[in-house]
VOPAGU-2260 file (C-alpha; in pm, 1 decimal, decimal comma):
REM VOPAGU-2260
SITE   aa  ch    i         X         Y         Z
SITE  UNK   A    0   -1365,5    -207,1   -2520,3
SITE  UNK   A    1   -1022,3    -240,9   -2544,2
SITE  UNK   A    2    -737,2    -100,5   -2241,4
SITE  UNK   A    3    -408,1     -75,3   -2254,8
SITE  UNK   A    4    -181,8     -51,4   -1943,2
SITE  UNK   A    5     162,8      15,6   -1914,0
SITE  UNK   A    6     279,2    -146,1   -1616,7
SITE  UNK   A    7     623,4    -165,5   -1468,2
SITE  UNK   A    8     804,9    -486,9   -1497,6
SITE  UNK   A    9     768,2    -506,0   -1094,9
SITE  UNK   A   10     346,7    -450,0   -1146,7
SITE  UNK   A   11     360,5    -731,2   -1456,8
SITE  UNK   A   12     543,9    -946,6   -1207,5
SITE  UNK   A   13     266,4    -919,9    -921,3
SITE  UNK   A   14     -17,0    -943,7   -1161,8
SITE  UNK   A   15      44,1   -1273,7   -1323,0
SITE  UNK   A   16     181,8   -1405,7    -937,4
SITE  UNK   A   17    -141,6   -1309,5    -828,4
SITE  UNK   A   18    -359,7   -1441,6   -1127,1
SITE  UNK   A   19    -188,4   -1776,3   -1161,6
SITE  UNK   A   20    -255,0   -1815,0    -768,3
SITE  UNK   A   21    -638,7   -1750,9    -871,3
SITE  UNK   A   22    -584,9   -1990,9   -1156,3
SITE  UNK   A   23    -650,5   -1727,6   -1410,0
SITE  UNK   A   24    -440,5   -1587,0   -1685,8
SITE  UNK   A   25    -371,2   -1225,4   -1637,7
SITE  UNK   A   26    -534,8   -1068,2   -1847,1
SITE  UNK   A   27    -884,3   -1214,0   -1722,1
SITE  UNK   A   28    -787,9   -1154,0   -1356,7
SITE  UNK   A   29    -697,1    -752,3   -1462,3
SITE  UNK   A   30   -1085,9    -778,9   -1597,8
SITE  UNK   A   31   -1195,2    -935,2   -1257,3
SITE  UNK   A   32   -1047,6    -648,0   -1022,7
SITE  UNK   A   33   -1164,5    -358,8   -1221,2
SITE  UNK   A   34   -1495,8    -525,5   -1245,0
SITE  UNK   A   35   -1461,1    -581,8    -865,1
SITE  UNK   A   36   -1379,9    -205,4    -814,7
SITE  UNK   A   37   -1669,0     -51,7   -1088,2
SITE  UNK   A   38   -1938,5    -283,6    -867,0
SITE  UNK   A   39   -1784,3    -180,9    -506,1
SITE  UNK   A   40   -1914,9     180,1    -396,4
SITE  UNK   A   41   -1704,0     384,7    -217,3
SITE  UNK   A   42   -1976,4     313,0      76,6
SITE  UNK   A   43   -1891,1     -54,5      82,5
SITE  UNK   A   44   -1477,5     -38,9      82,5
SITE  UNK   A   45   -1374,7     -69,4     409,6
SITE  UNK   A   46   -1038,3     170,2     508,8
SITE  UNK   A   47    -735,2      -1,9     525,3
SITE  UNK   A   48    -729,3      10,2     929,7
SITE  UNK   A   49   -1032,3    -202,0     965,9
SITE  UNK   A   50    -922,2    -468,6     718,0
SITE  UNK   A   51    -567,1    -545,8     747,1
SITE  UNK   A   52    -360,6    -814,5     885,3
SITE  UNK   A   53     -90,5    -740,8    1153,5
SITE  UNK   A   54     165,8    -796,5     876,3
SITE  UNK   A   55       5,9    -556,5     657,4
SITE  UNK   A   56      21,1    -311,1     940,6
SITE  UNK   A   57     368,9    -388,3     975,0
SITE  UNK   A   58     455,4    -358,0     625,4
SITE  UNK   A   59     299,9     -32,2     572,6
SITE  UNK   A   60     415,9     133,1     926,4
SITE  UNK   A   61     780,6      -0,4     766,6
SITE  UNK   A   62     710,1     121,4     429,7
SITE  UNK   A   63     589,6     455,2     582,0
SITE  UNK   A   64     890,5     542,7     837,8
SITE  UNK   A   65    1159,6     446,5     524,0
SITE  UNK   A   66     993,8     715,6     275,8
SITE  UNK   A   67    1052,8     967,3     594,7
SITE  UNK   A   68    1342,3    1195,6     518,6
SITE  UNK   A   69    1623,8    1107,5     771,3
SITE  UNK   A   70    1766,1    1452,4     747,4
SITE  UNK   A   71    1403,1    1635,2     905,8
SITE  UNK   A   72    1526,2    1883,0    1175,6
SITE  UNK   A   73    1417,9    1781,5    1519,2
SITE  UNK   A   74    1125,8    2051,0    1618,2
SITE  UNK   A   75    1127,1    1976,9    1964,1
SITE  UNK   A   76    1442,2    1952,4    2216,4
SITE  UNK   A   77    1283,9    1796,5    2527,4
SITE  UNK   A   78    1574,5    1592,0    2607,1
SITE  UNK   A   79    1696,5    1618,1    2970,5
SITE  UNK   A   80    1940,2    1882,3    2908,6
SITE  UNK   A   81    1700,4    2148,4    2855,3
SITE  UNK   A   82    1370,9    2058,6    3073,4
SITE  UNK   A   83    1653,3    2035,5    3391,5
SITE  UNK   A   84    1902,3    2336,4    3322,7
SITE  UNK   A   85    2114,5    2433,5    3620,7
């Protein structure tokens, strides 16, 4: 069977980083994740919490407050102002 993927120049970039680190070419290490992902059930993946690295953490809590819209009324005034009024 043939696949073809169009990938962003970013998700080429990452690919053939991470297949010449494995010391394959890219098109064989594509073949080796999807095969990885067909033969792991969704039993056997473990969540993201339970596997990653502090960094990871980092870089996802980081990646997750920057998508948050900076402009999101507050919902809640608890600031000293208003739990102590004279």
């Amino acid at each position: 069977m043939t696949l073809t993927l169009d990938l962003s120049p970013e998700q080429e970039s990452r690919l053939r980083a991470q297949a010449a680190a494995h010391g394959q070419a890219a098109d064989q290490y594509a073949v080796s994740l999807l095969d990885g992902a067909l033969n792991t059930s969704a039993a056997e993946q473990r969540p993201f919490y339970e596997i990653a690295t502090k960094e990871e953490w980092l870089a996802a809590f980081g990646a997750w407050t920057a998508s948050l819209d900076p402009n999101t009324p507050v919902l809640l005034n608890d600031s000293r102002e208003v739990i102590y009024e004279d």
